[in-house]
C-alpha positions, 0 to 999 in steps of 0.5 A, spaced: 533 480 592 532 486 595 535 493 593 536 501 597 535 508 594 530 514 593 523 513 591 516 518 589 510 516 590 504 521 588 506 527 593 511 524 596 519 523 595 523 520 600 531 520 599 535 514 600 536 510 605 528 512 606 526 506 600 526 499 599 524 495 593 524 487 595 522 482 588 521 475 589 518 470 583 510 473 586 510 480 589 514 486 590 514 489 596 515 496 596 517 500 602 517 508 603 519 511 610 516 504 614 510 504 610 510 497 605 506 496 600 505 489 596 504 488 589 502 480 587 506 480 580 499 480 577 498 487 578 504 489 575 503 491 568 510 493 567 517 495 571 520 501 565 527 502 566 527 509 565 533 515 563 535 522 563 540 526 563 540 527 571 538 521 573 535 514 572 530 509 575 525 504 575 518 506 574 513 501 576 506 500 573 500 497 577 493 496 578 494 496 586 489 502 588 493 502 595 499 505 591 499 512 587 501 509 580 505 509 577 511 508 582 518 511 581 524 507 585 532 510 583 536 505 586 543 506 585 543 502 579 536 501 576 539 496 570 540 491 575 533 491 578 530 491 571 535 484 570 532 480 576 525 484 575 525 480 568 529 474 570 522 473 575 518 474 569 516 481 570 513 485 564 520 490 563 521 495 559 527 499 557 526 507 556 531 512 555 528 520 555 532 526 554 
């Protein structure tokens, strides 16, 4: 399933539409301004639904020296990415922050 919106990365940050985070049942594809990474599920520790006042996303967890870890992505509703990250089996947590 593949889902649009913001993404940050290290030093980078890109607005939505610039973003794109793709699961299946053996990776995570994902794509910041053109550029895609690809995380095999057992490089990923955990996909965190995380919560604030001001905005909500999905912070991603890893061990691909490719990728600045750890990644965020804020999809228009990061509930539904955590839910099909858990229905493929991904490890996923659910945090709320002020």
């Amino acid at each position: 399933m593949k889902f649009r919106g913001s993404a940050r990365l290290g030093f980078v940050h890109v607005t939505w539409p610039f973003a794109s985070l793709s699961l299946d049942e053996s990776e995570i594809r994902f794509s910041v301004l053109g550029q895609t990474y690809v995380l095999k599920k057992s490089e990923v520790r955990t996909l965190e639904y995380q919560a604030s006042f001001f905005s909500a996303g999905v912070r991603i967890v890893h061990s691909n020296p490719l990728l600045d870890s750890p990644a965020f992505f804020r999809p228009w509703s990061p509930q539904q990415v955590i839910a099909v990250a858990k229905k493929l089996g991904y490890p996923t947590i659910s945090t709320k922050r002020a």
